[in-house]
C-alpha positions in Angstrom: -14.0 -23.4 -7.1 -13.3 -20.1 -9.5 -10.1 -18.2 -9.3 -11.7 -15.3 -7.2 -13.1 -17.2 -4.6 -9.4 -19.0 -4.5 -8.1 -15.9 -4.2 -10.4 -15.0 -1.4 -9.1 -18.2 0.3 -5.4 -17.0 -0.1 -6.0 -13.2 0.6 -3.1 -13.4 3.6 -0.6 -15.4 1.3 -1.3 -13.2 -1.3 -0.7 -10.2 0.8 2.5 -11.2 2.2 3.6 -12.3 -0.9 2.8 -9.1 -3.1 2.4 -6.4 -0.1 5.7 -7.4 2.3 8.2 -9.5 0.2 7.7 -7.4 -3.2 7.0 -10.7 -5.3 5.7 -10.4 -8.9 1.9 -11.0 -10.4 3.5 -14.1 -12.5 5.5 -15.0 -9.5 2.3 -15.4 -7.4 0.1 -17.1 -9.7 2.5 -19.3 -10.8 3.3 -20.2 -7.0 -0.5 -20.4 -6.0 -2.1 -21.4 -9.3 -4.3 -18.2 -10.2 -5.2 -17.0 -12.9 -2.6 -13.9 -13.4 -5.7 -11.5 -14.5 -8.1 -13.0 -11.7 -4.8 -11.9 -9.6 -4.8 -8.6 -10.6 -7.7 -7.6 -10.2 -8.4 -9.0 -7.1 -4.9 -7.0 -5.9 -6.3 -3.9 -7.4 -9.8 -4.7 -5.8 -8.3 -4.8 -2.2 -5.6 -2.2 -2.7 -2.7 -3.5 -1.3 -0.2 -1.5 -1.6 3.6 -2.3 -3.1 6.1 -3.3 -1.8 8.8 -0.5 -1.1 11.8 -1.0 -3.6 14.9 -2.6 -2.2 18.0 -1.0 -2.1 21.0 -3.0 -2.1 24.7 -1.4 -1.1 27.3 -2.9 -4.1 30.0 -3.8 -2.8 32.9 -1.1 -3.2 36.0 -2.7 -5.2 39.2 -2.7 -4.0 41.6 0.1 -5.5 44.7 -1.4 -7.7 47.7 -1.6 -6.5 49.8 1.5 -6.9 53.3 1.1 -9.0 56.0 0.5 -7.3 
């Protein structure tokens, strides 16, 4: 079996993976055993879109004490 038909077979993992939970190229092909460019391309070839950037709220830290 070659890395694109691989791919084919893990289209919805790779879509969920890449498309919903914003994982990286390395990421994925390290987690499904790809070929990073056979990846790629592949991604590019069905164009799924990125995932929207995550914002996270930091934390606000508390104010020091004031002198007494």
């Amino acid at each position: 079996m070659t890395m694109n038909e691989k791919a084919e077979l893990l289209k919805p993992a790779i879509t969920q993976l890449y498309s919903k939970e914003g994982r990286s190229f390395s990421y994925i092909s390290r987690l499904l055993d790809i070929d990073r460019k056979a990846l790629t391309s592949k991604i590019r070839e069905w164009k799924i879109p990125e995932a929207e950037p995550r914002r996270h709220l930091t934390p606000s830290l508390p104010s020091p004490p004031l002198p007494s």
